[in-house]
C-alpha positions as CSV (number, residue, x, y, z in Angstrom):
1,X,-21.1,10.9,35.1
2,X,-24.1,11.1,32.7
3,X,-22.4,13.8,30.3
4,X,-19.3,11.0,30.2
5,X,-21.7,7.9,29.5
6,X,-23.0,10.2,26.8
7,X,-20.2,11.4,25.2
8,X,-19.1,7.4,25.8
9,X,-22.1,6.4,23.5
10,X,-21.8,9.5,20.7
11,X,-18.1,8.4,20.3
12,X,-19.0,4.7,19.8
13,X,-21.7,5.5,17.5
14,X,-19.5,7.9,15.0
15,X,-17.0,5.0,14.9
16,X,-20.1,2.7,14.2
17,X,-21.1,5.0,11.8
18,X,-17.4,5.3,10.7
19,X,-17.5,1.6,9.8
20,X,-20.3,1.8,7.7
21,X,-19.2,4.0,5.7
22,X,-16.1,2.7,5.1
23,X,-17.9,-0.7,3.9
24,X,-20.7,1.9,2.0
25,X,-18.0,2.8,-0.1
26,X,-15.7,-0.1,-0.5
27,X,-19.0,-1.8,-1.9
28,X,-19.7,1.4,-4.4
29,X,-16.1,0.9,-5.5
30,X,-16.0,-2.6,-5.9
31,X,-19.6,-2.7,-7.9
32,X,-18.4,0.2,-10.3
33,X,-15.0,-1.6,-10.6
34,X,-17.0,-4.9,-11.9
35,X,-19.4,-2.8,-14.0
36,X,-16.7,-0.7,-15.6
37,X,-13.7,-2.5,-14.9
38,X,-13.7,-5.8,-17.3
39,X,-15.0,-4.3,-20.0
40,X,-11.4,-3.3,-21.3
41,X,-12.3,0.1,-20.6
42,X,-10.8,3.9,-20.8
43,X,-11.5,3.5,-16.8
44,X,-10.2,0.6,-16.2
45,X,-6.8,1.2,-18.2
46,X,-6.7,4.5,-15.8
47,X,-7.3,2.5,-13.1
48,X,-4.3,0.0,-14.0
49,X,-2.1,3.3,-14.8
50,X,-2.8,4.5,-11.4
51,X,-1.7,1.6,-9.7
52,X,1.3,0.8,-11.4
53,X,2.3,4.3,-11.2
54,X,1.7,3.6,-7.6
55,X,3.8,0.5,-7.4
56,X,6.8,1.8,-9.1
57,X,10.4,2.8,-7.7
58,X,11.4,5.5,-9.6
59,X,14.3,6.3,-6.5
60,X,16.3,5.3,-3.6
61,X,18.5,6.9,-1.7
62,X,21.5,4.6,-0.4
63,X,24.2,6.3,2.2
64,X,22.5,9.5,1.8
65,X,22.9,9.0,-2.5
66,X,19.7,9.4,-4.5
67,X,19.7,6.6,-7.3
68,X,17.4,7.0,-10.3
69,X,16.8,4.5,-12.9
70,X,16.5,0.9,-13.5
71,X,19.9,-0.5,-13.5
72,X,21.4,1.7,-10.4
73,X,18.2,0.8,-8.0
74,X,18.9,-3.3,-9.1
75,X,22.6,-2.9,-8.4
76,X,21.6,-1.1,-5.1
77,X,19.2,-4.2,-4.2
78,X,21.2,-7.0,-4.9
79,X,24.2,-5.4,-3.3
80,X,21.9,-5.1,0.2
81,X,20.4,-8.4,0.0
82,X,24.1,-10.3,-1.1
83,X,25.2,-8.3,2.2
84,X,22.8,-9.6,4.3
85,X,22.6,-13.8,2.8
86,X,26.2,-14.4,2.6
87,X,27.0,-17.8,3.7
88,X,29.0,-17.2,7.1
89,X,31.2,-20.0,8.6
90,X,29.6,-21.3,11.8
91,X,30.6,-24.4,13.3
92,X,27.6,-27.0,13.6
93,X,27.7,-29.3,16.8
């Protein structure tokens, strides 16, 4: 029972510890990002690269079809979405 209510406490402490180090480096991130970041930097323009290249679609794959480019993946999206909001007849009481 004491080896349990040991091991108990170790694991709650490395999640502790866990936690502040998450919030450690989410502070060190956000201060270099307002040091470096505004000042219409080289970093800050890799930064913005970095997440747009994260945000992009470059690809879908539709019916087991890989689609590439711009105009495909928009025809592929509205098709989908027209599908699924197409007014539908229901009788209203």
């Amino acid at each position: 029972d004491a080896e349990i209510e040991e091991l108990h406490g170790i694991t709650s402490d490395i999640r502790s510890l866990s936690r502040t180090n998450a919030s450690i480096c989410w502070q060190q991130s956000r201060s270099l990002w307002l040091k470096e970041g505004d000042a219409n930097t080289k970093y800050f323009h890799t930064v913005l690269a970095s997440h747009r290249r994260r945000n992009s679609t470059s690809s879908i794959q539709v019916d087991e079809v890989t689609l590439e480019g711009v105009h495909p993946i928009r025809q592929a999206v509205v098709a989908h979405f027209s599908s699924h909001f197409k007014a539908i007849n229901v009788d209203m009481p």
